[in-house]
C-alpha positions as CSV (number, residue, x, y, z in Angstrom):
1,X,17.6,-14.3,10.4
2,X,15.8,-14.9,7.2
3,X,12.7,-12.5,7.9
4,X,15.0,-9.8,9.3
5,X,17.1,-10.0,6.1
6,X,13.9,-9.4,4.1
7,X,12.7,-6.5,6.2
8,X,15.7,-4.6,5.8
9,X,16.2,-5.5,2.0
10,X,14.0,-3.0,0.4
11,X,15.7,-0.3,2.5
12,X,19.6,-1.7,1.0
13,X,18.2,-1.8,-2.4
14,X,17.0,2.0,-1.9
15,X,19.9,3.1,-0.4
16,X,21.8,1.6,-3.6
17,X,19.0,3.6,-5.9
18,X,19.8,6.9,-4.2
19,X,23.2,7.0,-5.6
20,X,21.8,7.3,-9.1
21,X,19.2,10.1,-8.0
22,X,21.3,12.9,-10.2
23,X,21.7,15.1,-7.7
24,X,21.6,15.1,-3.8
25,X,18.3,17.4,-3.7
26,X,16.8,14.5,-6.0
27,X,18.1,11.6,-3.3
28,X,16.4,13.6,-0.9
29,X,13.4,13.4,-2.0
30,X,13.6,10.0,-3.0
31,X,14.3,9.3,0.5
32,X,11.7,11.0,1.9
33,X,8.9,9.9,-1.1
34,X,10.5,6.0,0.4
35,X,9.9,6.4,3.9
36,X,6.2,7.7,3.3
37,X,5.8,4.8,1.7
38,X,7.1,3.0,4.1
39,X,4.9,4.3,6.6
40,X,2.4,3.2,4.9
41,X,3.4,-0.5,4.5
42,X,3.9,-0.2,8.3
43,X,0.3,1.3,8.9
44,X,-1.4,-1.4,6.5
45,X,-2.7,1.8,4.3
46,X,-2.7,1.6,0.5
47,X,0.0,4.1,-0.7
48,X,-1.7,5.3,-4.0
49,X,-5.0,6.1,-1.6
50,X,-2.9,7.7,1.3
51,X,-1.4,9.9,-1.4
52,X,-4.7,10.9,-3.5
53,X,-5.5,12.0,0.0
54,X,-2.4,14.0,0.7
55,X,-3.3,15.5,-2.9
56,X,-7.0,16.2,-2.3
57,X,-6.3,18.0,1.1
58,X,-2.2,19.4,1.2
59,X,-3.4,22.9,-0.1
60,X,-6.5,23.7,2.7
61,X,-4.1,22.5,5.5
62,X,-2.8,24.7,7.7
63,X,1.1,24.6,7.9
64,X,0.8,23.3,11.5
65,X,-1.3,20.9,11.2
66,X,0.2,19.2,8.2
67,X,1.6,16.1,10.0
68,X,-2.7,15.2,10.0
69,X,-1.8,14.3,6.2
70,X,0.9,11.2,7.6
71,X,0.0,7.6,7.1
72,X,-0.7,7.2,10.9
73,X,-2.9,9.9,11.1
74,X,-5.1,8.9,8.1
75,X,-5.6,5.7,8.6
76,X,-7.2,7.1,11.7
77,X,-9.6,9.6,10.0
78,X,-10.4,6.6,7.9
79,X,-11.3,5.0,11.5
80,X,-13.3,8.4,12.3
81,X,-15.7,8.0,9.1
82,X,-15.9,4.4,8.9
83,X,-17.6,5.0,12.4
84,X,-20.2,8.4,11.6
């Protein structure tokens, strides 16, 4: 019970944070900046990396091919490179 408690805690305590966003645009975004992170906790990928990344490469990627820049996926282009 104890180490389903402390999965789900960081996810209360956000919930509890959205409230004070300002706006609901604003908890949003929160939200979704959260659940990237998230993502990233779940993929073993270092957050502040993943999203240099996303920085370095959101303008040259095509529209449909912007779910590349997910946590998933670059953890596996790190995979790709480690190999060449």
């Amino acid at each position: 019970n104890n180490a389903c408690e402390n999965k789900i805690r960081p996810t209360a305590l956000g919930r509890k944070n959205y409230l004070f966003a300002g706006s609901h645009d604003a908890a949003q975004r929160a939200a979704m900046i959260y659940s990237f992170f998230a993502m990233c906790k779940i993929e073993e990928v270092n957050p502040q990396q993943w999203l240099k990344f996303v920085f370095d490469h959101i303008m040259e990627t095509n529209i449909q091919k912007i779910k590349e820049l997910l946590p998933k996926n670059y953890k596996l282009s790190l995979a790709i490179n480690q190999d060449k």
